[in-house]
N, C-alpha and C positions, 0 to 999 in steps of 0.2 A: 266496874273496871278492875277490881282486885282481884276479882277471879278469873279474871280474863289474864291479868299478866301473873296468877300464878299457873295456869296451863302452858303460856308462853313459855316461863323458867322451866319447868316441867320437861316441855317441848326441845327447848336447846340443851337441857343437862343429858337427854336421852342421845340428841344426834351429839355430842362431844365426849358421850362415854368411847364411841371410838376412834378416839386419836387419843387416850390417855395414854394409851403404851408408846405414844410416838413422841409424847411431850416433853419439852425443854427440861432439866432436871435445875436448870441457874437461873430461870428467865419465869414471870409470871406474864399473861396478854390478855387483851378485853376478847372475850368468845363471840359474844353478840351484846346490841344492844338494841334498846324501842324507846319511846317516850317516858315511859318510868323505871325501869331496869336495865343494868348493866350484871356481862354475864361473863366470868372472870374463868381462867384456863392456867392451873401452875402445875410444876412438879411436884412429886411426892418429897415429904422428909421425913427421915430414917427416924424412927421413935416418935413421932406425932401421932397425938390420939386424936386430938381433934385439928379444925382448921380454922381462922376466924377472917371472914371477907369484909373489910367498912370500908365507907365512901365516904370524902368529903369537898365539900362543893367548895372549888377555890374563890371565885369569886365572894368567899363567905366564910371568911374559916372559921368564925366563931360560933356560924351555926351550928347543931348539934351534928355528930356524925353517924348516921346511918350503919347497922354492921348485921351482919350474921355467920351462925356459926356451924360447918357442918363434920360431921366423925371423918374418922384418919384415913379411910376407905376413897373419900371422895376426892378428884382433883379438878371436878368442874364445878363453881357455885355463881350465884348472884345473889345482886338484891333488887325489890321491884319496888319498892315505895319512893323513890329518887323522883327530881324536878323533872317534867321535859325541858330541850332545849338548853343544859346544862352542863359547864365543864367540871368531872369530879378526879381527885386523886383518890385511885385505886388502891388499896395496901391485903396483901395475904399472908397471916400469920399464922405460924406453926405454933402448938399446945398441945402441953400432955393432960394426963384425965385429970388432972384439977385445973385444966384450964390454965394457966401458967403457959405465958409464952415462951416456947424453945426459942424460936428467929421467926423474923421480919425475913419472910420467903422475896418479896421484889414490889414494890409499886409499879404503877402503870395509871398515864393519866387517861378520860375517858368522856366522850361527848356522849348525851343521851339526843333520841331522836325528838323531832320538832310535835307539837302539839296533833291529835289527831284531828284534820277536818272534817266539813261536814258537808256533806251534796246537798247543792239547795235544787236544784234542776236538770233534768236532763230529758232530752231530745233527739229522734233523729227525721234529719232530712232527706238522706241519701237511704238508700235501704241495706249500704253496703257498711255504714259508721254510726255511732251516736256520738253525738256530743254533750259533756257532763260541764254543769257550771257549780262551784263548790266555793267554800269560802279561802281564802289563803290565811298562813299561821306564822307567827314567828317565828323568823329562823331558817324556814325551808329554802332548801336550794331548787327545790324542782318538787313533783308530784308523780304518784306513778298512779293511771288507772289500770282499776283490774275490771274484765268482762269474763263471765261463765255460764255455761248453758248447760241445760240437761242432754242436750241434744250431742251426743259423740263427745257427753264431758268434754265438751269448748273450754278452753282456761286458755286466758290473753290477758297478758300485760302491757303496757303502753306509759314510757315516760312522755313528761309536757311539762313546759316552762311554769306554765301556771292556768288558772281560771280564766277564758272555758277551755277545754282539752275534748281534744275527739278520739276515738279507737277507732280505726280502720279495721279491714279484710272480716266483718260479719255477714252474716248473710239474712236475705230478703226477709221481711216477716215472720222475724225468730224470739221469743222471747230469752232475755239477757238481765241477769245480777248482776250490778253496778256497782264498783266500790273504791274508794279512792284514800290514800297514802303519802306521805308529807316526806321529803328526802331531806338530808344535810349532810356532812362530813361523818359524822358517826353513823349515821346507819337511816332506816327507814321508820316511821310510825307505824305502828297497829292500824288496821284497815279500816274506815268507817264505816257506820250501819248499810247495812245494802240497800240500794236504790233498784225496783223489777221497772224492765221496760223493754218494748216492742218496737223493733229495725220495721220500715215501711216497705211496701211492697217497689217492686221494681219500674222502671221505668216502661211504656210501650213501645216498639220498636217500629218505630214511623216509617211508611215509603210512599210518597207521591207521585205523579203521575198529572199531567195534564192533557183532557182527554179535549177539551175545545179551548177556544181561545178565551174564552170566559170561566172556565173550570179547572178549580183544581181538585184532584178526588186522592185522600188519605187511606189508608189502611194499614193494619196492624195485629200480629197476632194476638190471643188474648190474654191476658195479665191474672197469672193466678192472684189468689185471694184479692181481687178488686173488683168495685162495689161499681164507678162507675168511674167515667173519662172525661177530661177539659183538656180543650184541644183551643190553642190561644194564635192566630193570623193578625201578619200584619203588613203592610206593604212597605218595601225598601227602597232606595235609600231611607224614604221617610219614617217617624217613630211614633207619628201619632196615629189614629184610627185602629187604635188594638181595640178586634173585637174578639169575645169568648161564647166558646158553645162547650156543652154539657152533654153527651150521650154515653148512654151504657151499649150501643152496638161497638164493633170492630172497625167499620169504614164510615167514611163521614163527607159530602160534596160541600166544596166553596162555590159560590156561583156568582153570579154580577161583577167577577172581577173583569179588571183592565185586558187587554190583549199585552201583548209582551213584554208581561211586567214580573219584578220576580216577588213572591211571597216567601216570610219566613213562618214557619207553623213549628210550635212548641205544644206537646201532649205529654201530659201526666194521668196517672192512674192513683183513684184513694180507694181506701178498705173502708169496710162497714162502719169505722168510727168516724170519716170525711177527711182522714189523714191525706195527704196525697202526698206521694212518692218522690221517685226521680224524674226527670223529665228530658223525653228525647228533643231533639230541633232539628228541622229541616227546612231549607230553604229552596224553592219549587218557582221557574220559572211558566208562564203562561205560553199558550203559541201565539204565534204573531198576529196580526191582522192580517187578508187580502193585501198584496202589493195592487198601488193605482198611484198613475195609470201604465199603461203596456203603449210601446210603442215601437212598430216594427219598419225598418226601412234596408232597400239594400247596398249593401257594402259592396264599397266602390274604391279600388287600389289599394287596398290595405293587405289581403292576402292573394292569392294566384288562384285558387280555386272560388267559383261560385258562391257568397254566402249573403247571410242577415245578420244586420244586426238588431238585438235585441234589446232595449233601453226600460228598464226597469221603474218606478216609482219605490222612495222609499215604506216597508214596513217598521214598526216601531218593534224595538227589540230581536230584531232578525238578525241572526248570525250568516245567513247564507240566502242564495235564490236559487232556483233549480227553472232552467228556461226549458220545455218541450217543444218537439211538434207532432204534426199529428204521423212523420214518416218513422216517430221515436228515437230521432237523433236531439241530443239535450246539451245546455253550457249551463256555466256559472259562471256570474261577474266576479273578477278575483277582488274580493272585500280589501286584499293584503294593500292594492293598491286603490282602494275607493274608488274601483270604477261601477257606473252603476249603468252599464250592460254587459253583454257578452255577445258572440258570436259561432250564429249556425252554419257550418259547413262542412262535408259540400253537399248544395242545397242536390234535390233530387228532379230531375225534370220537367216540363209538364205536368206537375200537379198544383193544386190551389191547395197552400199550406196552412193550418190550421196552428196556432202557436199561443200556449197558454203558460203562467208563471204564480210559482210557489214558495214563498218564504218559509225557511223553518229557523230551526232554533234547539234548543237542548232537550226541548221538550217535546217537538216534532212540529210539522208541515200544517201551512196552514190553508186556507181554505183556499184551491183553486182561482184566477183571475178569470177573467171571461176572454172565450174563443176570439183570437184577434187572424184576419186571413190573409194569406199573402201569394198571390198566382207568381209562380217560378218561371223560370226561362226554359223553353221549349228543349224538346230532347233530339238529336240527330235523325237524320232520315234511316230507318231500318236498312232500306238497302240503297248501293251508287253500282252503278255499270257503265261502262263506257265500250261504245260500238263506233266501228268503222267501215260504214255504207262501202267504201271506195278508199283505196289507198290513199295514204297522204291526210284523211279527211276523218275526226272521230268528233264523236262527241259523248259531254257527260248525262247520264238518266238517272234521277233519284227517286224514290217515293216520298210522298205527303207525310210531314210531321205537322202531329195536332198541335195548335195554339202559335204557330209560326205565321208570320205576317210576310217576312223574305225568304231570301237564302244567297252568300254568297258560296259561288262554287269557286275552288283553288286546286289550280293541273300544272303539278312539279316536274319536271323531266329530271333523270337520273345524274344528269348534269348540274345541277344545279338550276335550270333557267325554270321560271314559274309565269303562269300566266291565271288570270282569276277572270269572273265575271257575275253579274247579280244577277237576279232574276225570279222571277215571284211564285215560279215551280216548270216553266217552260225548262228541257234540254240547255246543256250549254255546251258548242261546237266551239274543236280550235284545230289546229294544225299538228299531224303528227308526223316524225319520221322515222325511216327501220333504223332499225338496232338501236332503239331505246325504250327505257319503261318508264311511265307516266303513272305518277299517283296522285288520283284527284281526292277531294275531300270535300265534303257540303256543310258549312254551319247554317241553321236555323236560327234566325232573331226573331224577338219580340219586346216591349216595353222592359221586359225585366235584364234583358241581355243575351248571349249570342248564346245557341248550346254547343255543350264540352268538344271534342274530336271523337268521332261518331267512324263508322268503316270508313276504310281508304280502298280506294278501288284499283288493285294494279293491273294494267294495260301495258304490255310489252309487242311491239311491233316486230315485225319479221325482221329477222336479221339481214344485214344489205351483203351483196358479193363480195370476197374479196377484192381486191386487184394487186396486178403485178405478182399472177401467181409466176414462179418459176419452175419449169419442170426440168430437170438433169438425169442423166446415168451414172450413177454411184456404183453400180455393177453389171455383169452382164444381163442380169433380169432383174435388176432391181431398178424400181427410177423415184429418184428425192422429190418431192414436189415441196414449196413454199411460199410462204403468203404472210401478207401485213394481218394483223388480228384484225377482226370487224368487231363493232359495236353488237351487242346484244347476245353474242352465239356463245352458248355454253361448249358446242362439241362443231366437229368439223368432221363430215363425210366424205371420203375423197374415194372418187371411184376411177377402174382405169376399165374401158368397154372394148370389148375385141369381138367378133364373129361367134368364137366359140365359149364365149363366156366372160364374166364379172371379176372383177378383183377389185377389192372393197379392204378401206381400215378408218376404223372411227378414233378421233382423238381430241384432247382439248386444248393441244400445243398446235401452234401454224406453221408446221411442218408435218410429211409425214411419208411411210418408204413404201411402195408397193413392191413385194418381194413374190419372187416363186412366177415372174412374168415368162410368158413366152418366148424364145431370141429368135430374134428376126421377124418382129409381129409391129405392125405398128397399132397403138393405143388408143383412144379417146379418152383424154383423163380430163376430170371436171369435180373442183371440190364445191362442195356443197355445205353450206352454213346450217346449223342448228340452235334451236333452243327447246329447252325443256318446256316452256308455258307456250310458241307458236308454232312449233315444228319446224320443217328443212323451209328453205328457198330453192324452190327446184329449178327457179328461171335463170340458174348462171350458166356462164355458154363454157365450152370444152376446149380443150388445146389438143391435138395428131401430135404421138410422140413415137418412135420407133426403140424399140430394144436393139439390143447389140448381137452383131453376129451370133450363128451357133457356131456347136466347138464341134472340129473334126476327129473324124477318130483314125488315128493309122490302124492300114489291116494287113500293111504286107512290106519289107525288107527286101531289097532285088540286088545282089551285088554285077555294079554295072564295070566293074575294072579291079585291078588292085588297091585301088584308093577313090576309089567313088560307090556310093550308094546310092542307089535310085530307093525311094521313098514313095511310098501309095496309100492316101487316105480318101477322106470321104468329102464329099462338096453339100453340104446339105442348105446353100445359103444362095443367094442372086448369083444369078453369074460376073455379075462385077466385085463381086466379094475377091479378097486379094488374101492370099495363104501364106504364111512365113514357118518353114523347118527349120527347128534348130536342134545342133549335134552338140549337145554340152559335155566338155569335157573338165578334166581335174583342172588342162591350165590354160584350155583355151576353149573358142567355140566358131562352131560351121556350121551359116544357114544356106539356104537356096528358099528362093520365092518365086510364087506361081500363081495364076487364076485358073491351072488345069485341075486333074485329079493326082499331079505326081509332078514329082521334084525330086532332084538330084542333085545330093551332097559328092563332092569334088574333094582332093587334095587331102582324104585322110590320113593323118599319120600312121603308121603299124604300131601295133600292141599299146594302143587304146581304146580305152571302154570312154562312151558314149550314152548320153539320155538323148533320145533322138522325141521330139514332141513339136506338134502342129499348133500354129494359132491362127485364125480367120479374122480379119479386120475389115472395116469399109468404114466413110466419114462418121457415121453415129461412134465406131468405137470398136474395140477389140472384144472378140471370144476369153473364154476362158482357154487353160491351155488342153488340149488334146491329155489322154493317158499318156506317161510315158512311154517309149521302149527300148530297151536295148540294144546296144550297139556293141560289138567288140572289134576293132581290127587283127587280123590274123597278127602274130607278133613278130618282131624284126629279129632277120638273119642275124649271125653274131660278125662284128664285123672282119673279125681274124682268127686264125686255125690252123695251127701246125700238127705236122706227125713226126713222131719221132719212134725208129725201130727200137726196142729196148734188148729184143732178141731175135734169131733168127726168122722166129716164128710169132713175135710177139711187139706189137708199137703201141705207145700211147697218143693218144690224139688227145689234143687242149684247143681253148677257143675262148673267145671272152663274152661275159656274159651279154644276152638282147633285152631287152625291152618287150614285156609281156609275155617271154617266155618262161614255163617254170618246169618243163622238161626236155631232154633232146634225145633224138635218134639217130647217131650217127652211123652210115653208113659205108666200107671200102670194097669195091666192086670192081673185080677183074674177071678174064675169060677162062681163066685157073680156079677162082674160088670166090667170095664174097665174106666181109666181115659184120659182124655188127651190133652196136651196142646201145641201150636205152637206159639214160639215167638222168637225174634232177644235176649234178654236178657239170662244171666246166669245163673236165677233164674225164676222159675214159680209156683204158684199158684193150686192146684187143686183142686176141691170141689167131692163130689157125691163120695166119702172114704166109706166104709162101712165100721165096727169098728169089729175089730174080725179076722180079714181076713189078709191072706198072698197074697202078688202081688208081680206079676214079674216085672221089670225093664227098659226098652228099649228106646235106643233117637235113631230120627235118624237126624245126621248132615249134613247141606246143603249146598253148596255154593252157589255164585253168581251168577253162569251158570248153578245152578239147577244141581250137580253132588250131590249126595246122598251117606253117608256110614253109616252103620246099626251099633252099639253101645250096648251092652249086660252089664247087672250091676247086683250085689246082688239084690235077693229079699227082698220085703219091707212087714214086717206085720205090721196092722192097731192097731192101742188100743185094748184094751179091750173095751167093749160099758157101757156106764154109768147106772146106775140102773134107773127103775123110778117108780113113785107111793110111795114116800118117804114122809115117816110121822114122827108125833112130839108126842109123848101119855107123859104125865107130870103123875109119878108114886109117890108111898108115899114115905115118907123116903128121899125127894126133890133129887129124881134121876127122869131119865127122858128117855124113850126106842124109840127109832130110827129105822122106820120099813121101808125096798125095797122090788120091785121087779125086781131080777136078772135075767137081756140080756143076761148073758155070760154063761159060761159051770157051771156046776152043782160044778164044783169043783175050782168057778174062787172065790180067798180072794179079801176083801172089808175092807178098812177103813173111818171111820166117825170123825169128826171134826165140833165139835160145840162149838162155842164161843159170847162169851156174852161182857157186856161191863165190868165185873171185872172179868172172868177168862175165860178160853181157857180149853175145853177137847175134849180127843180123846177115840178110842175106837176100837178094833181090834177084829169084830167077827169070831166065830170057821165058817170053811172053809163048808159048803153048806148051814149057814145059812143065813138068809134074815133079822136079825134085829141086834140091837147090844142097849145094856145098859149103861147113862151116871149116876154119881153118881154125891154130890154134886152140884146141880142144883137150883139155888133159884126163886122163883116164881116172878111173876111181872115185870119179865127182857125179853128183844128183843134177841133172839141167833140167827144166823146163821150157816146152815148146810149144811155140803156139803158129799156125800158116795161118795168115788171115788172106783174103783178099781185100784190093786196091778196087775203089771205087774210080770210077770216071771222074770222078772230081778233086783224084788222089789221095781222098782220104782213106783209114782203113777201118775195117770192118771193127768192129771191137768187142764184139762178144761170140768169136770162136772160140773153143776149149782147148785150156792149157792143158798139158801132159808132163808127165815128168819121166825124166827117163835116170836110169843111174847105167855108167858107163865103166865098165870093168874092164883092167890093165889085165889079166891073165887073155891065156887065149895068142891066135896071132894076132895081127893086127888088125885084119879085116872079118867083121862077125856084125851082130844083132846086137844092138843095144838091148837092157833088160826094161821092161816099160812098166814102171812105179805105179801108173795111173794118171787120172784127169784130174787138174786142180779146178775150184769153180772161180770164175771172171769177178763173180763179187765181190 
């Protein structure tokens, strides 16, 4: 042991040489301690050649005190000869080289560690721990094992409260140095002698399997370093009957066990020295027995569709049943709610059903039940038709379904109403009517029940006539036909037959218009019922209908007066057909009616336009209208028209505007000459008058289409014509004689008008003469003179030409006036 803990001291003065330069320079501290040494850590002091470390054990002061003493170099020492388990006061004193104490560097008190134990035993059971059983020592607070292996130098430590104490995380069949250390406040013990021992091999890794209801069969890889296998069964809940078997193979059969019962099986593996390992466990249930008995009947109002039901016998240990048949439709009794059937459906026709049941379980199915059979209810007649020998009269035909003993047949009308009958495979007759469809349907019975709905056979009967068709004329070739819908008819044919052909419209409204007809044809129209699945009824009878007159056409305009039209169109209809012209105007209208080929409009107004157009009527109804045509009346006269002479040779004529006229040509017409003037205005201009003269009057008014009416007016006479070669003679007695020569008749009166700038005379000479005398005339003044003639009606002419004369006092008295010239009238 002494040389043990002077290697220890050894050991910790080497690992505390480096923290001397770190060390407290006022403070001494215990470095380490073990069971017999405590290992002391002070500062250096200045002048010390040596240093001296004692221990004394308090609980003993009078025992002797332990010391030693080491040179001035060192600041780590101990002593190793101390108690274990023991409180000591530490003291480190400074000394020069004769040992002579400079100072007491610091005490420090110090537990040594507890006695070293000893391993009496160790084991393992798990391949992955051993467990050490060791003696316990005074004092310790706890134990620390140590494990080490050559193997990747393993070194593991492991505290534990005390004996026994196990290490975990080694591994399978390794050998392992064991060695165990006593703890307390101060520190740890010195290790104990080492204990060599071998971790066991691992456990096998169990899987079962149960292949019959009597077997269970194990298997497991194989277990390095192991020798051979115990494999320990036992039946549960119960815990007696553990039996053991021993084999060195990998898989291993149970057999003579129970049906569904569960086993638990524990297997361990030992090494060549009969060690045995860790051991797996698994607990394996068996398959069930046979379910008995089976019993099958059929379900009756429980679902809508066909089935069985399936009533099961318990298995022992069965978690589930799996019910088949032979058609591979399957159930399960739902365990949730312990029912111990289930139900097949929907069964399959006509066949004898074959239905066996299997219990399983965790560990699989068990042996089949025996074949139990069940004949199903018959399957529909492959085919239904229904014929109808004779109207009004059908019946249903089915083919033979296998395993049916009846059959009822059911024939619904689209209405609703239904009629049935049985029958053991004979036809079955009912009553049909048109425009309806009939769907029959045949179930087959037998002991197990009716079969499903099988083909339905639809029968639709001819469609029946309408009635109360109505035929109308909605135009002139057009005719509305309509009708009450009939039962059955998808479409409706409606024909209209004439000599020279068809007129036909298919539709599926009951109504419908035959357009593009003949006028004046009579018809045979007849609508005709359809359907998609029977075709027409061709047996409905027709209605004679007549279309509406044709339309006439005008070919000719006859003017029969100033205000009448004779009219000529075409008769293309009976001759009691009745014609009506009409002359429509802007504000009124004028007809004439006829059954000839012409008709004559009366009372036209002048200057208007007209749409003159024909219509033909008789009781079925009116034509369309004719083309139109044109009409214009010639335009009206203007109804007033004066003239007025403006001059000798020149009148304007006015007039007030007519009615559809928009030009005029006025014309003045005498046995002397003719005037005449063409213009859009209501007033015109005419020259080249000769004066004297009576003319006759005439316009003629035009319109816009160049229609002309001739116009008749009072005759217009011209002036009288102005004198000329008119003179000024200045006489005695300051008068003054005024001489012409008279254009006009020998017996035309003349008046003269001379004026000056302080007086105005006239003068009125006797009727065939050519001069006339003014009195009061003064010399040396400008006069102007004018001779007009006197119209028959007293008036005077007014655009002869003034003269001016200037009259000069020199001379005698009787002379020429000097003639200034002609003033103009304007």
């Amino acid at each position: 042991m002494a040389g043990t803990g002077l290697r220890m001291l050894a050991l910790f003065l080497l690992l505390g040489l480096s923290q001397i330069c770190t060390a407290d320079h006022h403070h001494v501290s215990v470095y380490t301690v073990t069971s017999y040494s405590v290992t002391m850590q002070w500062p250096a002091y200045p002048g010390a050649s040596h240093y001296r470390v004692q221990a004394t054990p308090q609980l003993d002061p009078g025992h002797s005190t332990a010391f030693s003493t080491f040179n001035g170099n060192m600041v780590v020492g101990g002593l190793n000869t101390l108690s274990a388990n023991t409180v000591y006061t530490m003291q480190v004193d400074a000394m020069d080289d004769d040992l002579n104490v400079l100072s007491t560097i610091g005490t420090e008190e110090a537990l040594t560690a507890p006695e070293v134990p000893e391993i009496d035993l160790a084991y393992s059971k798990q391949s992955s721990s051993i467990t050490v059983e060791f003696n316990e020592v005074l004092g310790a607070t706890g134990y620390i094992l140590r494990a080490m292996s050559d193997v990747d130098d393993f070194f593991e430590e492991t505290a534990v409260a005390g004996s026994p104490g196990t290490i975990q995380g080694l591994d399978p069949f390794t050998d392992y140095t064991l060695s165990v250390m006593s703890v307390n406040a101060g520190g740890r013990s010195q290790p104990s002698y080492n204990y060599e021992l071998r971790t066991v091999v691992v456990a096998p890794q169990l899987a079962t399997i149960s292949e019959t209801n009597s077997t269970i069969y194990a298997s497991w890889p194989p277990v390095e370093h192991a020798a051979f296998y115990s494999l320990y069964i036992i039946e549960t809940p119960s815990t007696s009957n553990l039996i053991t078997y021993n084999t060195n193979q990998t898989s291993f059969t149970f057999d003579g066990l129970n049906p569904g019962t569960v086993y638990c099986i524990k297997a361990t593996a030992s090494d060549q020295e009969g060690r045995a390992g860790d051991h797996d466990r698994n607990c394996q249930i068996t398959r069930p027995p046979t379910p008995k008995p089976v019993e099958v009947l059929l379900a009756i109002g429980q679902i809508r569709l066909p089935a069985v039901r399936v009533y099961v016998g318990h298995a022992y240990g069965a978690d589930t049943y799996f019910v088949e048949s032979s058609t591979g439709q399957n159930c399960t009794p739902d365990q949730s709610l312990r029912q111990n059937y289930c139900i097949i459906s929907p069964l399959v026709c006509g066949q004898n059903l074959s239905i066996v049941v299997t219990a399983a379980n965790t560990a699989g199915p068990s042996v089949p039940s025996a074949e139990e059979d069940f004949v199903t209810y018959p399957c529909p007649p492959d085919r239904i038709w229904v014929e109808e020998p004779w109207a009004g009269s059908c019946r249903v035909a089915f083919s033979p379904s296998p395993m049916a003993d009846f059959y009822m047949v059911f024939v619904k009308r689209d209405d609703g109403s239904e009629t049935q009958c049985n029958t053991t495979g004979a036809p079955c007759d009912f009553t049909c009517t048109c425009g309806f469809t009939y769907f029959s349907t045949v179930f087959a019975h037998n002991p197990s029940g009716s079969s499903p709905l099988g083909a339905v056979a639809n029968y639709t009967t001819i469609p029946c006539c309408p009635e109360d068709v109505t035929v109308q004329l909605v135009s002139t070739e057009t005719l509305e036909i309509e009708w009450e819908p009939v039962r059955g008819a998808d479409l409706y044919e409606t024909r209209a037959v004439q000599t020279k052909g068809v007129i036909h419209c298919n539709d599926t409204s009951p109504v419908c218009a035959l357009s593009d007809l003949s006028c004046n044809t009579w018809y045979s129209v007849v609508v005709t019922p359809c359907s998609e699945l029977r075709g027409c009824n061709i047996s409905c009878q027709p209605q004679e209908h007549e279309t509406a007159p044709c339309t006439p056409q005008i070919h000719n305009l006859t003017q029969a007066s100033e205000s009448s039209i004779t009219v000529h169109y075409t008769t293309p209809n009976r001759p009691s057909t009745n014609y009506t012209v009409s002359a429509v105007g802007r504000t009124d209208t004028h007809r004439c009616r006829a059954q000839s080929a012409s008709c004559e409009l009366t009372q036209l107004p002048c200057g208007t336009v007209f749409e003159v157009v024909a219509v033909a009527s008789n009781p079925v109804g009116r034509s369309l209208p004719s083309f139109s045509v044109p009409l214009e009346t010639g335009p009206c006269c203007p109804s007033t028209l004066s003239v007025m002479q403006v001059t000798q040779a020149m009148s304007n004529v006015t007039w007030s505007p007519s009615l559809g006229a928009r030009s005029y040509v006025t014309a003045l017409t005498s046995p002397r000459g003719h005037a005449q003037c063409h213009t859009m205005n209501t007033h015109c201009l005419m020259g080249c008058i000769t004066c004297g003269t009576n003319y006759s009057v005439n316009m003629e008014a035009i319109s816009s289409t160049g229609h002309v009416s001739n116009c008749s007016y009072s005759g217009f006479s011209a002036s009288a014509c102005c004198p000329t070669h008119v003179k000024l003679y200045r006489m005695s007695n300051h008068s003054m004689r005024v001489s012409w020569r008279s254009s006009g008749p020998p017996n035309q009166n003349y008046t003269v008008a001379v004026s000056g700038a302080g007086s105005n005379h006239t003068c009125t000479p006797a009727p065939s003469r050519s001069y006339c005398d003014v009195q009061n005339v003064m010399c040396g003044d400008v006069y102007t003179v004018v001779v007009a003639p006197v119209n028959s009606d007293g008036s005077v002419v007014s655009f002869c030409p003034r003269r001016m004369y200037a009259v000069s006092c020199s001379g005698n008295s009787v002379g020429m006036a000097i003639y200034r010239g002609r003033v103009s009238t304007g």
